[in-house]
MMTF fields as JSON, N, C-alpha, C and O atoms, coordinates in Angstrom:
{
  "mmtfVersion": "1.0.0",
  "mmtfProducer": "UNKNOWN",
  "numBonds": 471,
  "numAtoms": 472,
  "numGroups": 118,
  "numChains": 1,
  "numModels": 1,
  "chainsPerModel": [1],
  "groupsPerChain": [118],
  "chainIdList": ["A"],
  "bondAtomList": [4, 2, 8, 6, 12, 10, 16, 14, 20, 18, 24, 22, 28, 26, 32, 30, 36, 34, 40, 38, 44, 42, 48, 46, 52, 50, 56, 54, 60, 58, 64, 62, 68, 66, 72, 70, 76, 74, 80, 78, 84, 82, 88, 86, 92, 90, 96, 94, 100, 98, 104, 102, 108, 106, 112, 110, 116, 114, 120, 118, 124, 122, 128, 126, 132, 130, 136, 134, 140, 138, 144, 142, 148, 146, 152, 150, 156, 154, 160, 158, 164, 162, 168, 166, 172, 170, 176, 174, 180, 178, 184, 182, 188, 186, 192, 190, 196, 194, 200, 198, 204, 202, 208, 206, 212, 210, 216, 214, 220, 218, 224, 222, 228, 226, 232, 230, 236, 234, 240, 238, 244, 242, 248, 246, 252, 250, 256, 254, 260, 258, 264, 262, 268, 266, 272, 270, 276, 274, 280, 278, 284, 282, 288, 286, 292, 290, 296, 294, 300, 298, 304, 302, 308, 306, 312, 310, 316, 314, 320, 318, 324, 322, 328, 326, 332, 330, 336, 334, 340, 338, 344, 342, 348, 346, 352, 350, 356, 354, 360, 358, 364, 362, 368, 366, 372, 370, 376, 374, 380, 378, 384, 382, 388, 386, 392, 390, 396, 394, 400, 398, 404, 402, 408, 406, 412, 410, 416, 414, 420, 418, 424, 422, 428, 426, 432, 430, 436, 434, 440, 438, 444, 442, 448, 446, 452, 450, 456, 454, 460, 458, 464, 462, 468, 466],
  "bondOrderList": [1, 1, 1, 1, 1, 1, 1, 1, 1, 1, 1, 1, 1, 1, 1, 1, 1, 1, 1, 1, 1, 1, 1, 1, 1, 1, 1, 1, 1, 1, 1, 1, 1, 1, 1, 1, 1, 1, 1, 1, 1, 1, 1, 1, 1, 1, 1, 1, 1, 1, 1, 1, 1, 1, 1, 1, 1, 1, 1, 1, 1, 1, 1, 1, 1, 1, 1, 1, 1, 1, 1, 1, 1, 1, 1, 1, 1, 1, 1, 1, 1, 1, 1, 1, 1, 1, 1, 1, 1, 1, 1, 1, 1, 1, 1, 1, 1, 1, 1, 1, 1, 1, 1, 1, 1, 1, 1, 1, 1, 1, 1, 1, 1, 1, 1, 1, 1],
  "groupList": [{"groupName": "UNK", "atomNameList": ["N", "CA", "C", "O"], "elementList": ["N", "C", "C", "O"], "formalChargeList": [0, 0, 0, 0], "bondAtomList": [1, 0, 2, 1, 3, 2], "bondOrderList": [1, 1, 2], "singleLetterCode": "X", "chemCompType": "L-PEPTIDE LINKING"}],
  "groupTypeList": [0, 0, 0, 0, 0, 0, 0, 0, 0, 0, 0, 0, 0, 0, 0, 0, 0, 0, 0, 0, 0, 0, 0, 0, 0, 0, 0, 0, 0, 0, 0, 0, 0, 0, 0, 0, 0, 0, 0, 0, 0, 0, 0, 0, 0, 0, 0, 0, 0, 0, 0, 0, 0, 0, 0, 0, 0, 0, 0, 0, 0, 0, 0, 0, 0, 0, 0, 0, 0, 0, 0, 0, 0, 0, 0, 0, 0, 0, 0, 0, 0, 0, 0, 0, 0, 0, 0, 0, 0, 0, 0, 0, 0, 0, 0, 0, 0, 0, 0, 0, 0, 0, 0, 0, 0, 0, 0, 0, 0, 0, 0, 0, 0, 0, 0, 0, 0, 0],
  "groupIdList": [1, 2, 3, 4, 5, 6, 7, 8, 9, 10, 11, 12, 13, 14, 15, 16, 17, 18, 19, 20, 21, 22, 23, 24, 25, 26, 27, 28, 29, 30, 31, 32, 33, 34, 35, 36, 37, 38, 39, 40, 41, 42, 43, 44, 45, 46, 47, 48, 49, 50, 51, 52, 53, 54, 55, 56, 57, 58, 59, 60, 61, 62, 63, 64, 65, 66, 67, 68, 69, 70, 71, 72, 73, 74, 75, 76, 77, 78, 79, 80, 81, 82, 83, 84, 85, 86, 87, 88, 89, 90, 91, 92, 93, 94, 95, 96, 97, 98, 99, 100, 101, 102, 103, 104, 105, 106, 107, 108, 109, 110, 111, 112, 113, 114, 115, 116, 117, 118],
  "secStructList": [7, 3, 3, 3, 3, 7, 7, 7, 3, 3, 3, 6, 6, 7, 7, 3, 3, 3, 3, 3, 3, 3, 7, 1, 1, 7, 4, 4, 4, 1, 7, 5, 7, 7, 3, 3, 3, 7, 6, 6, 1, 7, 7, 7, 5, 7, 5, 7, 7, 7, 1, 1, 1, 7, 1, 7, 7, 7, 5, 7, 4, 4, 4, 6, 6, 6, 3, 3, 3, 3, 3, 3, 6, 6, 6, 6, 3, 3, 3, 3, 3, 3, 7, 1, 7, 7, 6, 6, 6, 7, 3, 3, 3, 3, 7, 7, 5, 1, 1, 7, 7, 1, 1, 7, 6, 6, 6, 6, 1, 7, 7, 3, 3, 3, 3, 3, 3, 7],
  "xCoordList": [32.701, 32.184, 31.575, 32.026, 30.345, 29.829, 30.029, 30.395, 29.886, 29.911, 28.775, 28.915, 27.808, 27.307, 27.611, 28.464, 27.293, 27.54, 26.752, 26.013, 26.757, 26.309, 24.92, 24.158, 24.51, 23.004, 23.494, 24.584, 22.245, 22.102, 21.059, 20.239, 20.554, 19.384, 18.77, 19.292, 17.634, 17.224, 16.074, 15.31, 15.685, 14.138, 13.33, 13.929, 11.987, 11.048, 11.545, 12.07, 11.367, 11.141, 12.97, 13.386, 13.658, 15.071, 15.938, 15.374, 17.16, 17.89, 19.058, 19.773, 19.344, 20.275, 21.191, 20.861, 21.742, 22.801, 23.254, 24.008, 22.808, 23.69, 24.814, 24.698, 25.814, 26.59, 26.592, 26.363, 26.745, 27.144, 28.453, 28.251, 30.097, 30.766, 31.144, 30.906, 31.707, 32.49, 33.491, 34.032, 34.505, 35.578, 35.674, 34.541, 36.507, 36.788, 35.77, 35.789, 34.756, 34.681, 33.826, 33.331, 33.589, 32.495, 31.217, 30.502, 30.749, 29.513, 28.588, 27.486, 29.181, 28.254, 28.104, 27.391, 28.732, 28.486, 27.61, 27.357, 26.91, 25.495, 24.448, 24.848, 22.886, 22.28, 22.502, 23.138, 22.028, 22.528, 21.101, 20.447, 20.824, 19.669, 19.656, 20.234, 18.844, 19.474, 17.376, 16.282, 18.195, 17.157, 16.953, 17.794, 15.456, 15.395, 14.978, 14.621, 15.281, 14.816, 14.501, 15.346, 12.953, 12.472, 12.533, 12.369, 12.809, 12.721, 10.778, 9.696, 11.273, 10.306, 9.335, 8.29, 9.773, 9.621, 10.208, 10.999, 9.994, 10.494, 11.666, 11.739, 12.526, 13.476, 13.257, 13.737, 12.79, 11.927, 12.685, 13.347, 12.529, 13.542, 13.191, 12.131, 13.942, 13.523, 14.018, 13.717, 14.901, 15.477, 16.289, 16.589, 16.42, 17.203, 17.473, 16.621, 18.897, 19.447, 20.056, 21.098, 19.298, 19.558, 20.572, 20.515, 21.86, 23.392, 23.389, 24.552, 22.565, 22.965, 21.877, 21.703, 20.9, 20.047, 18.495, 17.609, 18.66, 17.437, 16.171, 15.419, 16.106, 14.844, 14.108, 12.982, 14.928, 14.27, 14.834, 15.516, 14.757, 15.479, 14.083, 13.266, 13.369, 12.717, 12.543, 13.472, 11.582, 11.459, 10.166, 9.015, 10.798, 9.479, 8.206, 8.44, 6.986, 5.547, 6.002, 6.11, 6.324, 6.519, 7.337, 7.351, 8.411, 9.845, 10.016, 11.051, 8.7, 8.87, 8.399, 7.475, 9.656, 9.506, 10.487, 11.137, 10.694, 12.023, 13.127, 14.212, 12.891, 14.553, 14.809, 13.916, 16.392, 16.315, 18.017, 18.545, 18.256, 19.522, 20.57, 20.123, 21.717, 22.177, 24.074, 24.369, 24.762, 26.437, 27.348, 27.26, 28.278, 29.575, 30.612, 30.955, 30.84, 31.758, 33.151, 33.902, 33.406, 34.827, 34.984, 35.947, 34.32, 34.312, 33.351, 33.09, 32.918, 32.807, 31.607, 31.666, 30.742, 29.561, 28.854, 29.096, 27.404, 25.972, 25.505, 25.976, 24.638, 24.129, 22.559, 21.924, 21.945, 20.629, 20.428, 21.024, 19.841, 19.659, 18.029, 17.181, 17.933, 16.789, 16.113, 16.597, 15.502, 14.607, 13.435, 12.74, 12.956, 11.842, 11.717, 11.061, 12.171, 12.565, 11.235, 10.747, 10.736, 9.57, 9.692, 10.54, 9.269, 9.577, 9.209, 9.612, 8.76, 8.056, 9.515, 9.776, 10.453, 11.37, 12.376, 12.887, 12.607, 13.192, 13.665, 12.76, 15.024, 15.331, 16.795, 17.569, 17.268, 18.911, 18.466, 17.422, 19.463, 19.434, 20.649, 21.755, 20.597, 21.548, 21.358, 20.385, 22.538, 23.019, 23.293, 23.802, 23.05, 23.436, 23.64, 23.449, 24.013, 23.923, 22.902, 22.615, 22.377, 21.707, 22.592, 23.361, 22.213, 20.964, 21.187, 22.29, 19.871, 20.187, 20.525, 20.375, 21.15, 21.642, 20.607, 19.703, 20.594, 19.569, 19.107, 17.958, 20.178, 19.962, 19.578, 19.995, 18.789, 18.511, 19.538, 20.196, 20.108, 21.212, 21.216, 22.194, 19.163, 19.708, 19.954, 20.1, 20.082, 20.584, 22.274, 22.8, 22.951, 23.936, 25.234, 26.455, 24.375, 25.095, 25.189, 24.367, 26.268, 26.761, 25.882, 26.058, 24.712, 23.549, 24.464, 25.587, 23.446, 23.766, 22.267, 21.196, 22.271, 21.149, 20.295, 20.672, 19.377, 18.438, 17.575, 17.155, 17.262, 16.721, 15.888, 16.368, 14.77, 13.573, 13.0, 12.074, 13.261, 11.954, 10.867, 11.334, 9.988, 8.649, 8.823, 7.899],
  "yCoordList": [-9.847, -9.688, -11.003, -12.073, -10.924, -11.824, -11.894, -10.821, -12.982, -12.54, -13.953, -15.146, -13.326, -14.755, -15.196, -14.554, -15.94, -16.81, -18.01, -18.521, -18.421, -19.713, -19.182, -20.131, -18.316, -17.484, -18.047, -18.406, -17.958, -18.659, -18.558, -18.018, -18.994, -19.085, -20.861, -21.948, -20.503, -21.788, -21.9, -20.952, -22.942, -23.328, -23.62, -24.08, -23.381, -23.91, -25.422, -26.03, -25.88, -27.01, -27.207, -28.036, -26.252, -26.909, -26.331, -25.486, -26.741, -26.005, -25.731, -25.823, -25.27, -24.373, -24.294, -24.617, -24.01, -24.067, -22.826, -22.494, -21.664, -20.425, -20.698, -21.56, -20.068, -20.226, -18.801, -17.91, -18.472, -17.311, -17.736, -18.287, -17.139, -17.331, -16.335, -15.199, -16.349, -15.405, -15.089, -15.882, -13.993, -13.406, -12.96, -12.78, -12.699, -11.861, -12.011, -11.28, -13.636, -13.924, -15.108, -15.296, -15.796, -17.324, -17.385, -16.705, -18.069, -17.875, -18.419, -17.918, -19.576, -20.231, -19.255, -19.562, -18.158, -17.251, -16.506, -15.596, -16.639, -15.338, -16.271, -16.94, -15.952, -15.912, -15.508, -14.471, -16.246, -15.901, -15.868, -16.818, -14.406, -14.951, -14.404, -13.429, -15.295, -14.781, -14.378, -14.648, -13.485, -12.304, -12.247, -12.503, -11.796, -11.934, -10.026, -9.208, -10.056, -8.737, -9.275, -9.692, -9.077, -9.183, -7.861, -6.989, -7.556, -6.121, -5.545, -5.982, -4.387, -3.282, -4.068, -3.615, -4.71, -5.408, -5.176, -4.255, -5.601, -5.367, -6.478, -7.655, -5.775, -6.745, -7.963, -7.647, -9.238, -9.833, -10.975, -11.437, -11.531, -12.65, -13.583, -13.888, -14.724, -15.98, -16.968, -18.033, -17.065, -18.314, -17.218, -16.028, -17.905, -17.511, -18.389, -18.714, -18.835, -19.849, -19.821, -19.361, -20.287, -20.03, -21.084, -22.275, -20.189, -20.708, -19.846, -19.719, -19.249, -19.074, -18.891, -18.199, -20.26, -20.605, -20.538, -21.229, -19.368, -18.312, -18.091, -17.117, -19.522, -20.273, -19.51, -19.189, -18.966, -17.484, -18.504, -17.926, -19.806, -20.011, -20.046, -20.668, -19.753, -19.205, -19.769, -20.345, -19.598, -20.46, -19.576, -19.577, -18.654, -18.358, -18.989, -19.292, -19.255, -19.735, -20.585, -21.805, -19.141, -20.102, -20.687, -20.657, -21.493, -21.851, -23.023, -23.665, -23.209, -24.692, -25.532, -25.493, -26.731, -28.031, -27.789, -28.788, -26.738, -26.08, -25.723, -26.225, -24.798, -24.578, -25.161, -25.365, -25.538, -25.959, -24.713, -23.821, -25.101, -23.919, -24.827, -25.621, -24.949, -25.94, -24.955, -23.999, -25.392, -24.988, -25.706, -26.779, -25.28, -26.546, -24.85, -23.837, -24.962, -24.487, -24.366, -23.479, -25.852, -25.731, -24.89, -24.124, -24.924, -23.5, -22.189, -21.318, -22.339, -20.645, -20.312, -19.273, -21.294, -21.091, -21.167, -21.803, -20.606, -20.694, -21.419, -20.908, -22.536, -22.758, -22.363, -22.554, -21.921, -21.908, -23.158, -22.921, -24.054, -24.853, -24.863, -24.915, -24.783, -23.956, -25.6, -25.677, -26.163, -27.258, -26.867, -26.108, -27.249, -26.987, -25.779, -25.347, -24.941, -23.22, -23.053, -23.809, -22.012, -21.234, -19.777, -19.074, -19.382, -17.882, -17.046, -15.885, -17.26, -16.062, -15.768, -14.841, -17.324, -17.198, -15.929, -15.325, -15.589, -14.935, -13.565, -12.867, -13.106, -12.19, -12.053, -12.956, -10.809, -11.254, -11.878, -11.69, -12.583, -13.093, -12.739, -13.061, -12.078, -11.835, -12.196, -12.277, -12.317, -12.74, -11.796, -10.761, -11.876, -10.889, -11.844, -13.057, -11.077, -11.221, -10.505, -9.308, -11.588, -10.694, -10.503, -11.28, -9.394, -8.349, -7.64, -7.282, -7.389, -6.946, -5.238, -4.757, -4.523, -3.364, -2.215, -2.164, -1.811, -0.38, -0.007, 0.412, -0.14, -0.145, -1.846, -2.727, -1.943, -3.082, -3.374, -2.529, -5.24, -5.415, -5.572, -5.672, -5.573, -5.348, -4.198, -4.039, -3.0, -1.798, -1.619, -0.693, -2.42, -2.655, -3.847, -3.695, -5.069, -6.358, -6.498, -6.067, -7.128, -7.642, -8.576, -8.827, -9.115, -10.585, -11.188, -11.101, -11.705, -13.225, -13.238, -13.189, -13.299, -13.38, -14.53, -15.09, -15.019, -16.079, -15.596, -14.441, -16.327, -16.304, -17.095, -18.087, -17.432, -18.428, -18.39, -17.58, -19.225, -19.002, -20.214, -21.308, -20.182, -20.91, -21.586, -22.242],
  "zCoordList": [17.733, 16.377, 15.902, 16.309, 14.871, 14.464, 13.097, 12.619, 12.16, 10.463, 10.117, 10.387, 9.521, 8.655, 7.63, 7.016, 7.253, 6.113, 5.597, 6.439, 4.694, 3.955, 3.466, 3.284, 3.272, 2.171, 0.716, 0.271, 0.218, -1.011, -1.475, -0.732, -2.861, -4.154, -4.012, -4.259, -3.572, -3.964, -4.276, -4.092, -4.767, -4.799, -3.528, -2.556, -3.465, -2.346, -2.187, -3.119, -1.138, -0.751, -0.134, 0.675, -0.781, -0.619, 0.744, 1.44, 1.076, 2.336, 2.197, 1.199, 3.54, 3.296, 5.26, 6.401, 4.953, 6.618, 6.617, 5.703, 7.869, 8.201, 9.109, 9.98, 8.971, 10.178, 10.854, 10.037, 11.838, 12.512, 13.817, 14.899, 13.1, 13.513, 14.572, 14.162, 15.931, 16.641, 16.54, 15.77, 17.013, 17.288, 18.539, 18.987, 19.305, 20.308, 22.005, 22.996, 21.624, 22.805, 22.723, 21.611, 23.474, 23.169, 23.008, 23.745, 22.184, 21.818, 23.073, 23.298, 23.931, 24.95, 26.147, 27.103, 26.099, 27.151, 26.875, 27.664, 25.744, 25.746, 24.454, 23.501, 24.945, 24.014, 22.527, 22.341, 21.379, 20.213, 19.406, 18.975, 19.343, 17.718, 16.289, 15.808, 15.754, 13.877, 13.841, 14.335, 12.734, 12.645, 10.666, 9.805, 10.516, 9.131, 9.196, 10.044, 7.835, 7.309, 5.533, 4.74, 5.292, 4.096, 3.767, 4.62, 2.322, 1.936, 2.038, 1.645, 2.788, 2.886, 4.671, 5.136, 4.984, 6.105, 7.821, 8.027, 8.37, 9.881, 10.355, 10.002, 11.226, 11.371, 12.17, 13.258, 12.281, 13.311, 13.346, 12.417, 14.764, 15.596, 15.39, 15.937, 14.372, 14.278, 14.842, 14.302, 16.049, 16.615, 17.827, 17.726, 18.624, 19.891, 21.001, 21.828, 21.004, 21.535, 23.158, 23.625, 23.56, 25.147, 25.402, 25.094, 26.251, 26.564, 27.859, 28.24, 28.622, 29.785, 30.818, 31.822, 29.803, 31.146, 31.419, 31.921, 30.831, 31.097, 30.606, 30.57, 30.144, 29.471, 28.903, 29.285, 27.477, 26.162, 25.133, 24.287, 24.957, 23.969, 22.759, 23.437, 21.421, 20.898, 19.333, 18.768, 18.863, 17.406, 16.76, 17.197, 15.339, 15.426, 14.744, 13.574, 15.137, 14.809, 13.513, 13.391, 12.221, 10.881, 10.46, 9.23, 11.097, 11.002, 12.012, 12.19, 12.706, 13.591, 12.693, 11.881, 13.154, 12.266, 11.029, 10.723, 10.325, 9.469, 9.816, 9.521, 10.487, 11.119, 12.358, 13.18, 12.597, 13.806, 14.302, 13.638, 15.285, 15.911, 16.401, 17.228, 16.173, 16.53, 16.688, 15.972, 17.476, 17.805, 17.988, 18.585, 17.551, 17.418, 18.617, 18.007, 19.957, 20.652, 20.654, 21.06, 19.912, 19.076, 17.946, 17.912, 17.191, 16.151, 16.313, 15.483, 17.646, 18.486, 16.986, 16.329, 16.748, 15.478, 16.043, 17.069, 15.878, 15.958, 14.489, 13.473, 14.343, 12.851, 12.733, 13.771, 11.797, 11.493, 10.144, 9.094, 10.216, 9.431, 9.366, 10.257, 7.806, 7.243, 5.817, 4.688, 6.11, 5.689, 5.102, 5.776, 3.809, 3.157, 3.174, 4.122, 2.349, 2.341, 1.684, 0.844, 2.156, 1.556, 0.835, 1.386, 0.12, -0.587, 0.552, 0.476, 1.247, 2.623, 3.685, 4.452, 3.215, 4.051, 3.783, 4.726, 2.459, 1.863, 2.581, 3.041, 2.723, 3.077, 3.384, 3.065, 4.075, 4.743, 6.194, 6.819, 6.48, 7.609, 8.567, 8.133, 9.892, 10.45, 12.227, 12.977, 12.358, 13.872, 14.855, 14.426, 16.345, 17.289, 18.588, 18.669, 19.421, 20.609, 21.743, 21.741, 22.795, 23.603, 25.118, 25.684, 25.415, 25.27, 24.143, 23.731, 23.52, 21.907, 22.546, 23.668, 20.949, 20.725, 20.981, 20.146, 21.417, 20.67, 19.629, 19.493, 18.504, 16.965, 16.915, 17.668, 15.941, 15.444, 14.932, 14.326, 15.107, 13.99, 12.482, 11.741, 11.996, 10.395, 10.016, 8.804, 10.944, 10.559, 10.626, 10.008, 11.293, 11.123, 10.962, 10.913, 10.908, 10.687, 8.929, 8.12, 8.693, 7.635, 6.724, 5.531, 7.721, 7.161, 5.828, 5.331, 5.676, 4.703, 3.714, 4.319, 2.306, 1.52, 1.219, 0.189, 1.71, 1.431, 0.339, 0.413, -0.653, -2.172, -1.991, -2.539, -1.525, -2.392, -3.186, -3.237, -4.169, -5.583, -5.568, -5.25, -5.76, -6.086, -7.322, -7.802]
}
């Protein structure tokens, strides 16, 4: 199991730190990516952290140089750390594991709320 956390309201320009914590097995044993869903939007892959090798690790286009992906293995976390927030960024943000699900996980993950205002 995954749960996010640390979503929040902020202004443009400002940041913000996701965590995506594990349960029930290690995070360095599988790819990890966090996923946005803007309302009325598509669920689309913004970071994906390669931990087993397989050179997919991923950044998407509008979020290089802003976000970076970073893990602490002792606390079995994935972080999304999110720099100079843009209103475009805006949405829930949620975590999975690959190989992804069949169902998309913003159809069924818990996400975390990112707020940008201008």
């Amino acid at each position: 199991q995954l749960v996010e956390s640390g979503g929040g309201s902020v202004q443009a320009g400002g940041s913000l730190r996701l965590s995506c914590t594990a349960s029930g097995f290690r995070v360095e044993q599988f790819d990890v990516g966090w996923y946005r869903e803007a309302p009325g939007n598509e669920c689309v892959l913004v970071s994906r952290s390669d931990n087993t090798g397989n050179g997919r690790a991923y950044l998407l286009d509008s979020v290089k140089g802003r976000f970076t992906v970073s893990q602490d293995n002792a606390k079995n976390t994935v972080y999304l750390q999110m720099n100079n927030l843009k209103p475009e960024d805006t949405g829930v943000y949620y975590c999975a594991t690959f190989p992804e699900e069949p169902v998309p996980v913003c159809d069924w993950g818990q996400g975390t709320q990112v707020t940008v205002s201008s």
